[in-house]
py3Dmol code that shows the C-alpha trace and the ligand (Angstrom):
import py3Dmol

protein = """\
ATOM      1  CA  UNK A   1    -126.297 -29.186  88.835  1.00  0.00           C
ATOM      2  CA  UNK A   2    -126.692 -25.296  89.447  1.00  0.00           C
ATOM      3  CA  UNK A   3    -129.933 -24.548  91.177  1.00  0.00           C
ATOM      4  CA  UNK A   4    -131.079 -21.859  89.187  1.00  0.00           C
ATOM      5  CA  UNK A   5    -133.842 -19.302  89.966  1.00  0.00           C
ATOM      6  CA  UNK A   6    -135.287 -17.645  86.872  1.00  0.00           C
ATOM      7  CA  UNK A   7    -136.862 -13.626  87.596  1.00  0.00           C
ATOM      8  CA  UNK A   8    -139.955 -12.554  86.008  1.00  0.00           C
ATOM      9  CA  UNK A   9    -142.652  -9.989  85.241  1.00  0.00           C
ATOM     10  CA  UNK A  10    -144.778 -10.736  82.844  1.00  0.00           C
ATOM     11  CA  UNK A  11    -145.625 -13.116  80.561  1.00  0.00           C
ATOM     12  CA  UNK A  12    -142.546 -15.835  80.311  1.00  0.00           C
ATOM     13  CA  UNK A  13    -142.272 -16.667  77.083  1.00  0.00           C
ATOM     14  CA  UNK A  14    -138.419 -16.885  77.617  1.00  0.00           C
ATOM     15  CA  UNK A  15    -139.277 -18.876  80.989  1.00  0.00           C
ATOM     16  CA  UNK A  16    -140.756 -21.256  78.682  1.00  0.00           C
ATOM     17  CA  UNK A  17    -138.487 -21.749  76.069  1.00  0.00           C
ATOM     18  CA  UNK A  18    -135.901 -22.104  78.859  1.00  0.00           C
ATOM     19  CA  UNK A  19    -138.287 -25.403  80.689  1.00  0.00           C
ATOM     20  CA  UNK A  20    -138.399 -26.680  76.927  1.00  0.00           C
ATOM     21  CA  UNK A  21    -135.085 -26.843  76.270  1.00  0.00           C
ATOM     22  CA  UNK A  22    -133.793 -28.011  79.650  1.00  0.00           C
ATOM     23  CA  UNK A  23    -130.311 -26.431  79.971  1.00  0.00           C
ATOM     24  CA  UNK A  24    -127.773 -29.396  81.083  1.00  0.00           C
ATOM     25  CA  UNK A  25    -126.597 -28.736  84.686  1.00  0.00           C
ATOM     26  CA  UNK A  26    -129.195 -26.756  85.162  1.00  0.00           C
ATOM     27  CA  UNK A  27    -131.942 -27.372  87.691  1.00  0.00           C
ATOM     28  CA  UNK A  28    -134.409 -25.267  88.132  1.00  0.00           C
ATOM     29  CA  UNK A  29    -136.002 -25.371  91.687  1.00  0.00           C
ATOM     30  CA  UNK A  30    -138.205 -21.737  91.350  1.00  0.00           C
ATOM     31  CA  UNK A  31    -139.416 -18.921  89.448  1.00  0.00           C
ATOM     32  CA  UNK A  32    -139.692 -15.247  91.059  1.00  0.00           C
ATOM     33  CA  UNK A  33    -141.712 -12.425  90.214  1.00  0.00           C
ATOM     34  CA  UNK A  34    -142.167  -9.059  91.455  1.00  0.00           C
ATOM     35  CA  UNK A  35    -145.869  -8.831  89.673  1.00  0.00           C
ATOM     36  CA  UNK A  36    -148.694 -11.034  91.285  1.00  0.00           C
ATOM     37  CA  UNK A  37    -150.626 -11.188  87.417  1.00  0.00           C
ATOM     38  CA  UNK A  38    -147.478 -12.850  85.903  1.00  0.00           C
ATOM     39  CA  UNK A  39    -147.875 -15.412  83.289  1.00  0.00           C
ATOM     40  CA  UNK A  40    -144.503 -17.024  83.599  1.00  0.00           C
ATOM     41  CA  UNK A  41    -145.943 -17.745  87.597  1.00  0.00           C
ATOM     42  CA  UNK A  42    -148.574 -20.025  85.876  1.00  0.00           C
ATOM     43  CA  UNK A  43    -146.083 -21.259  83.706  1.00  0.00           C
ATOM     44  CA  UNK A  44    -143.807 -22.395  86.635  1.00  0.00           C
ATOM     45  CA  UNK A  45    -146.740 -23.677  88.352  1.00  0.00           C
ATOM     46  CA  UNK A  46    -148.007 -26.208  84.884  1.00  0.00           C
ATOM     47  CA  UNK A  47    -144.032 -27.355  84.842  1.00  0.00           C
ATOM     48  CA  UNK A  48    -143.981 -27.648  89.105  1.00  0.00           C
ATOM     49  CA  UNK A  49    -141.773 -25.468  89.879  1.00  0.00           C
ATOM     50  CA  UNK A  50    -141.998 -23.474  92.840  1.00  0.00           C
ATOM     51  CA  UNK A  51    -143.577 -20.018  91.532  1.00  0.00           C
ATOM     52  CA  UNK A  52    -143.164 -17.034  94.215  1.00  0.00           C
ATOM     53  CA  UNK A  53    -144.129 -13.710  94.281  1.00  0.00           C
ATOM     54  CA  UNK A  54    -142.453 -10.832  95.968  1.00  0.00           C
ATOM     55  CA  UNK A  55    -145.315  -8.106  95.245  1.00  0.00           C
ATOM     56  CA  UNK A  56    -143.775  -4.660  94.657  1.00  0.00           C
ATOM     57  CA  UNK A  57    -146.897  -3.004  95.258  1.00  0.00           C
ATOM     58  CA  UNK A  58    -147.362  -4.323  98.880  1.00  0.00           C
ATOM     59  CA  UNK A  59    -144.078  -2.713 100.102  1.00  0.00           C
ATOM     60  CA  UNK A  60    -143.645   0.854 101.705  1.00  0.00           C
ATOM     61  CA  UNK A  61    -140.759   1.723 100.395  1.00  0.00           C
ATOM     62  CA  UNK A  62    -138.014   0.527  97.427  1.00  0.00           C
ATOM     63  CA  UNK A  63    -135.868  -0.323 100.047  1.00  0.00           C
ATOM     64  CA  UNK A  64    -138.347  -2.416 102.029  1.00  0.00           C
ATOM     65  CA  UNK A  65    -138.989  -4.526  98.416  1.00  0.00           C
ATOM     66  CA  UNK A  66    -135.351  -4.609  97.707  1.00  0.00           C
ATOM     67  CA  UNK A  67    -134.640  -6.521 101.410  1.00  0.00           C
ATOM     68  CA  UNK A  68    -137.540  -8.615 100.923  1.00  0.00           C
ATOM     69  CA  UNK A  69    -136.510  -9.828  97.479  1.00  0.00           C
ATOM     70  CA  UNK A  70    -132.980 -10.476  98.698  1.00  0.00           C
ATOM     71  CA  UNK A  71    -134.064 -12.658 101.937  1.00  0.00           C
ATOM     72  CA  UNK A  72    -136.306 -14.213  99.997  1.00  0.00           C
ATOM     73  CA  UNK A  73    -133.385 -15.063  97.477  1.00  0.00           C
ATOM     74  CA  UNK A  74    -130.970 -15.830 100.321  1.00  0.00           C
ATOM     75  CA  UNK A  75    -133.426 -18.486 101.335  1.00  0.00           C
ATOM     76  CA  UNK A  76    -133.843 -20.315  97.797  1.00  0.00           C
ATOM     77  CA  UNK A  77    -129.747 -19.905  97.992  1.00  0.00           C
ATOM     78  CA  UNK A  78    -129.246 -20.304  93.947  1.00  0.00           C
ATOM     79  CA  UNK A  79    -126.129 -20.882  92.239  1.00  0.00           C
ATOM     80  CA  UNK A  80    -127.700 -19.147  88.728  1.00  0.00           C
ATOM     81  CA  UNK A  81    -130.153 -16.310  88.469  1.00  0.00           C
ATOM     82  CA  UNK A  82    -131.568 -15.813  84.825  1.00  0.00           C
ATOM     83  CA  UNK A  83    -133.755 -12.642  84.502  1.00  0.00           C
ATOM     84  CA  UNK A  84    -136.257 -13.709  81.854  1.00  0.00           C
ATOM     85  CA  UNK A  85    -138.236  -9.899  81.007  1.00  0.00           C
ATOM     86  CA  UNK A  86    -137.708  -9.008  84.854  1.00  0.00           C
ATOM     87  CA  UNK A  87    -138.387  -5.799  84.781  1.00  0.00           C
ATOM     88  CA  UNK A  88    -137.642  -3.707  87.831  1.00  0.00           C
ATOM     89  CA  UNK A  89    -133.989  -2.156  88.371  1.00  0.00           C
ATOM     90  CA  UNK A  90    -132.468  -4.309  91.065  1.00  0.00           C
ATOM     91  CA  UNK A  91    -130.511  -2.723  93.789  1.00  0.00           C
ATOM     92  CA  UNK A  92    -126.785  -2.829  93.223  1.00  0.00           C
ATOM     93  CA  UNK A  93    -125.768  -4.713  96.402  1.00  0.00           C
ATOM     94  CA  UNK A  94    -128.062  -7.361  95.485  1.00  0.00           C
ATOM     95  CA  UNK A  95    -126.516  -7.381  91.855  1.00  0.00           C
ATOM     96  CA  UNK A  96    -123.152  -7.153  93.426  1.00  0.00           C
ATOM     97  CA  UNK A  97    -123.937 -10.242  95.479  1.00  0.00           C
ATOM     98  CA  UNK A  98    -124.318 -12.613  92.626  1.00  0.00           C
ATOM     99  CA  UNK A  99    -122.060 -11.008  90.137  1.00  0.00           C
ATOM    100  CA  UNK A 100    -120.687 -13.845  87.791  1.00  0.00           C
ATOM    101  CA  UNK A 101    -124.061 -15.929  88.918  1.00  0.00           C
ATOM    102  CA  UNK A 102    -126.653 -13.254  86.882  1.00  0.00           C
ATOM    103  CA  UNK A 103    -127.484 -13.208  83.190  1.00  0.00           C
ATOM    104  CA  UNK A 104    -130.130 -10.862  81.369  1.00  0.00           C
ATOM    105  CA  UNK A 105    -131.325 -10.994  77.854  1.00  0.00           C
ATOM    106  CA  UNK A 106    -131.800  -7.857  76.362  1.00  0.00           C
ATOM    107  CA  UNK A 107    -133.278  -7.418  72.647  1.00  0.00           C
ATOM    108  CA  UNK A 108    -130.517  -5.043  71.274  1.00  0.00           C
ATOM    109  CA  UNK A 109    -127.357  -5.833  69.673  1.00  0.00           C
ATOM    110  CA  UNK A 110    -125.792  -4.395  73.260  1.00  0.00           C
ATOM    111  CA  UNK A 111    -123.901  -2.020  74.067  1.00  0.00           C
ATOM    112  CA  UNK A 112    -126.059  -0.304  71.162  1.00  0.00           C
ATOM    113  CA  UNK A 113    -129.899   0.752  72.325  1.00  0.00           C
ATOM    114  CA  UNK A 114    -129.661  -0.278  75.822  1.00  0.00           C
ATOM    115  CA  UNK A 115    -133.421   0.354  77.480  1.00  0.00           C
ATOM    116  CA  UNK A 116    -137.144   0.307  76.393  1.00  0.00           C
ATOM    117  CA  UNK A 117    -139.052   0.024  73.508  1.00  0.00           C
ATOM    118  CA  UNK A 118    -136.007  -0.753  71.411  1.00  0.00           C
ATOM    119  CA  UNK A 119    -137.815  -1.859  68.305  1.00  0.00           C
ATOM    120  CA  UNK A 120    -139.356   1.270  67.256  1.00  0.00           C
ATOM    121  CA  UNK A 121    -136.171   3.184  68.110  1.00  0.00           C
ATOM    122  CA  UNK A 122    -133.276   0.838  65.914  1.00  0.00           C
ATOM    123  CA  UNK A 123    -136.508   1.411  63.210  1.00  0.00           C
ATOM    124  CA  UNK A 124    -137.116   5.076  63.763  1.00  0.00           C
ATOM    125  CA  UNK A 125    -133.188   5.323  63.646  1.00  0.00           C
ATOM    126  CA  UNK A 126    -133.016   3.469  60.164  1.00  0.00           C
ATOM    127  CA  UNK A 127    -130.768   0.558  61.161  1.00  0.00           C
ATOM    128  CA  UNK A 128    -129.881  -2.672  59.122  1.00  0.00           C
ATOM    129  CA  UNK A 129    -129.608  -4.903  62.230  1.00  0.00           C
ATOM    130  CA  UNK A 130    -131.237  -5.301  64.943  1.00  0.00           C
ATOM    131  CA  UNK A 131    -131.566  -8.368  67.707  1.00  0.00           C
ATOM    132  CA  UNK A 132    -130.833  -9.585  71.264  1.00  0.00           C
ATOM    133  CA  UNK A 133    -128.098 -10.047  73.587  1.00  0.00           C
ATOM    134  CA  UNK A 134    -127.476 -12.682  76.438  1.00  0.00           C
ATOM    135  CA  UNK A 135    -125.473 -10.862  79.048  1.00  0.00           C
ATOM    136  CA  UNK A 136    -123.757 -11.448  82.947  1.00  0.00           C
ATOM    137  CA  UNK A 137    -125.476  -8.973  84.845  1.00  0.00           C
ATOM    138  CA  UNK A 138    -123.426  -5.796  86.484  1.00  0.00           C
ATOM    139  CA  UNK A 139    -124.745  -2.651  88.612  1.00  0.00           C
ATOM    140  CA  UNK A 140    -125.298  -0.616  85.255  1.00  0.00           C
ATOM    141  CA  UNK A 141    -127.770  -1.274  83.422  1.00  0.00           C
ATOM    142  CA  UNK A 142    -127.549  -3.325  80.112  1.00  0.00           C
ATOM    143  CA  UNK A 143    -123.688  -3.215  80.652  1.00  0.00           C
ATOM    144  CA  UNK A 144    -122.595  -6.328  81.172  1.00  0.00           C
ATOM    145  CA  UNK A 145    -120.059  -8.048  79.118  1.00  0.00           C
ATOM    146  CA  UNK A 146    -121.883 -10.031  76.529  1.00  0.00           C
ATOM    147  CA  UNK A 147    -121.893 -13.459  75.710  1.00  0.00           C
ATOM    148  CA  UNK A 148    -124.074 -14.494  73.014  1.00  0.00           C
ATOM    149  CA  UNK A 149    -125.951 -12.174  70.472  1.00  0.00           C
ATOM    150  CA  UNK A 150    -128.698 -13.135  68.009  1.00  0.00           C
ATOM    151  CA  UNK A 151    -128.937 -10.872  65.069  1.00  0.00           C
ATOM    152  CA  UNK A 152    -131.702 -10.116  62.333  1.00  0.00           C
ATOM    153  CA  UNK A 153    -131.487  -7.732  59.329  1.00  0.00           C
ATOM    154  CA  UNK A 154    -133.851  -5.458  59.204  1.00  0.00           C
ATOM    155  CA  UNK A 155    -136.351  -5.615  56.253  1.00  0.00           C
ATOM    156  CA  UNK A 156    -137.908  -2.636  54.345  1.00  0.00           C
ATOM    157  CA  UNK A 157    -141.317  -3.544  55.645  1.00  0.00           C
ATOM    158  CA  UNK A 158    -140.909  -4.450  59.364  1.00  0.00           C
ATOM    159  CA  UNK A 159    -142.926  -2.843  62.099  1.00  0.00           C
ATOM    160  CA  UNK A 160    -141.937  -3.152  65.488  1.00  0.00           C
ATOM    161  CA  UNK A 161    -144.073  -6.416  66.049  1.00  0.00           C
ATOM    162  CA  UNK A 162    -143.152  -8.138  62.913  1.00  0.00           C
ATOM    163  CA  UNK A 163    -139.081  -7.129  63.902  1.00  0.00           C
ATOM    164  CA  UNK A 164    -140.121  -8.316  67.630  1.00  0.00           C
ATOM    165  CA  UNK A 165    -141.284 -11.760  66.549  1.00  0.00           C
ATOM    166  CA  UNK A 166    -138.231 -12.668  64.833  1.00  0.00           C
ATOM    167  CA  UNK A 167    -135.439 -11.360  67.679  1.00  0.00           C
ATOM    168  CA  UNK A 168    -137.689 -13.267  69.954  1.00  0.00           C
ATOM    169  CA  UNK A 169    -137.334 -16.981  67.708  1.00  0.00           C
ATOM    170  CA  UNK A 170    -133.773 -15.916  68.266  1.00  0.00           C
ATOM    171  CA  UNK A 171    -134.112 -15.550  72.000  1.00  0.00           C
ATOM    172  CA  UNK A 172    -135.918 -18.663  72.373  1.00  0.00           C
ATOM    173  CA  UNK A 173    -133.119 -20.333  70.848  1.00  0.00           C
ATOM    174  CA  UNK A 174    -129.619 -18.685  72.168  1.00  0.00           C
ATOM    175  CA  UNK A 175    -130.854 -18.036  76.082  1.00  0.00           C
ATOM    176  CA  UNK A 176    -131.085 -21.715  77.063  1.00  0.00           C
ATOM    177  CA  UNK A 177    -127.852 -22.500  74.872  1.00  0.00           C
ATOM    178  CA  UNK A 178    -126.229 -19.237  76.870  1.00  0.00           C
ATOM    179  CA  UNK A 179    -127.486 -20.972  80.345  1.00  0.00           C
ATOM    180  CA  UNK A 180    -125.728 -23.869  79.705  1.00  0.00           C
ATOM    181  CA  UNK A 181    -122.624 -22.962  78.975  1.00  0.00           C
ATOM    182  CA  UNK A 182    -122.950 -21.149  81.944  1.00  0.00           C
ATOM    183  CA  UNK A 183    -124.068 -23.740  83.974  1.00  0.00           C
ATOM    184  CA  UNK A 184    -121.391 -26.500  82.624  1.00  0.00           C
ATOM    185  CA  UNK A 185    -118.370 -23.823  83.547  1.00  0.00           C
ATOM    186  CA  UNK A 186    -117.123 -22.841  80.331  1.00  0.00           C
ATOM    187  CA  UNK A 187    -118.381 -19.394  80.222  1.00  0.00           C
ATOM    188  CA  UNK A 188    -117.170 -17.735  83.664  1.00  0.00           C
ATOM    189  CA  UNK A 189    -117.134 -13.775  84.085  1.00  0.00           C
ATOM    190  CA  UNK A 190    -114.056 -12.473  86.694  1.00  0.00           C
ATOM    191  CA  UNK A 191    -113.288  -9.111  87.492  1.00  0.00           C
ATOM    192  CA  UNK A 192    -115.877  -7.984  84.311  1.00  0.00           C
ATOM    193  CA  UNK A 193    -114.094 -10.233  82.023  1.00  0.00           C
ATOM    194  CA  UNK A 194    -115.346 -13.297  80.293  1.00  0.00           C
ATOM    195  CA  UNK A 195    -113.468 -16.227  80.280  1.00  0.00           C
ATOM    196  CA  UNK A 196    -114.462 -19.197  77.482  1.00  0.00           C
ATOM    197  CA  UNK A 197    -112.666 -22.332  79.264  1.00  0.00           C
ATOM    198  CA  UNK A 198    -110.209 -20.188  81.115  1.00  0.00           C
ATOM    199  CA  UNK A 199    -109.296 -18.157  77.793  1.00  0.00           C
ATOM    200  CA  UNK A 200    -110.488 -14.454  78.000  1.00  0.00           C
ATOM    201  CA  UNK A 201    -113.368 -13.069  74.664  1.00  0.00           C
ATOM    202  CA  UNK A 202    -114.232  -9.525  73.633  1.00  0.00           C
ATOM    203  CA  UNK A 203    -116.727 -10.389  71.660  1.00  0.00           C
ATOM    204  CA  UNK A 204    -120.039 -12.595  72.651  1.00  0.00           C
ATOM    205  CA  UNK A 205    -120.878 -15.629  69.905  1.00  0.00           C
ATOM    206  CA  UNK A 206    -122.761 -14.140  67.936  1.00  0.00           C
ATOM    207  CA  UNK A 207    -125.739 -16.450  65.677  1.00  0.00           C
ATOM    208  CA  UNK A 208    -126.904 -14.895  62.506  1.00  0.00           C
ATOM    209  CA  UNK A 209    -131.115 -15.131  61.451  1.00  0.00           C
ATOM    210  CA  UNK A 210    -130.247 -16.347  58.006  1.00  0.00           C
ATOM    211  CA  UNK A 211    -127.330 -18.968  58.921  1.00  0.00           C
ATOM    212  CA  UNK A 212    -130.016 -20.683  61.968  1.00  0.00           C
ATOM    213  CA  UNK A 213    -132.560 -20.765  60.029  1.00  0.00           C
TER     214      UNK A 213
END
"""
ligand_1 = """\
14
GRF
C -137.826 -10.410 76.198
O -138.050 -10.077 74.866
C -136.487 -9.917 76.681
O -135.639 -9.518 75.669
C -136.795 -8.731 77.536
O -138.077 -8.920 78.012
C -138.810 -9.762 77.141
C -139.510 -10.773 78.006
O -140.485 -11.477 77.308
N -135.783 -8.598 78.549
P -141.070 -12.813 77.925
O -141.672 -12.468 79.286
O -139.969 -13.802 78.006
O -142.168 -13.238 76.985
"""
view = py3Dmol.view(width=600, height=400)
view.addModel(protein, "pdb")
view.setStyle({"model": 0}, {"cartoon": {"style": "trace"}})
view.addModel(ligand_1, "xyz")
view.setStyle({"model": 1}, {"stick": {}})
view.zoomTo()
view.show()
């Protein structure tokens, strides 16, 4: 079993679908946020798991936060770390210390529209897809090699919320698959490459709207 930690801010609907599914090999033994009013804390707490804060506003400095979060993380010692909508920049010698161990989702077919607000700007930008990407984590941001992507066409009439809801179905669905096939060994990332069973991708798996629905 990997004791796995999973990061977040705010409200955890990704921390949920994650306790729902219950990844094989996967044991969960806390949930850590860097925001006090999180819902995914709560969450945690309803499913008993250990919910802990480390409150970025209570800290001096980003430095000061950034050595509290890691001793705090030392302590839990994890063998995973998912970052569920965590959304504070970690420091890259914390990143660097579980490189191969981290995995983000991000909802953007990465490496297009890494960043914020991505809904309104694959809209504003006319695209025909949009959707989300599970990802190891690396210093840069929204850089790491991807290994499983969820993707929606875009209709005529979506606004960011109604393009929003859908990615996020397909969240719900690929980030617990993507955590276990991290968690069994099969997916592996050395030296920024992914290895599936020992045999090296380029491309994540990627799960179409209309073909898992
Ligand atoms: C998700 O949509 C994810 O793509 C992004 O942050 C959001 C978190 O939402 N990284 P939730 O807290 O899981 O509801």
């Amino acid at each position: 079993m990997m004791r796995t930690v999973i990061m977040v801010s705010g409200s955890g609907t990704n921390l949920q679908a994650i306790l729902d599914a219950q990844p094989a090999n996967t044991d969960i033994v806390a949930v850590v946020s860097d925001n006090p009013g999180a819902f995914g804390l709560t969450r945690a707490q309803q499913a008993g798991i250990a919910a802990i804060t480390v409150d970025y506003s209570t800290f001096e400095s980003r430095s000061d936060f950034d050595r509290a979060l890691a001793d705090t993380m030392a302590e839990i010692n994890p063998d995973l770390i998912v970052l569920a909508g965590f959304m504070r920049i970690l420091a890259d010698d914390f990143v660097e210390s579980y490189i191969g161990k981290m995995l983000n989702i991000h909802p953007s077919l990465l490496p297009d529209y890494p960043g914020l607000n991505t809904y309104s700007r694959v809209l504003d930008a006319g695209e025909q897809w949009h959707g989300t990407t599970v990802h190891f984590v690396i210093p840069e941001l929204d850089a790491g090699p991807a290994i499983m992507q969820y993707r929606v066409a875009i209709r005529p009439d979506d606004t960011p919320e109604t393009l929003a809801q859908r990615v996020q179905q397909g969240e719900y669905l690929i980030y617990p698959q993507a955590i276990e096939r991290v968690a069994s060994g099969q997916l592996t990332m050395r030296d920024g490459v992914v290895y599936n069973n020992d045999e090296a991708i380029t491309q994540p798996d990627i799960i179409d709207e209309a073909v898992a629905a």
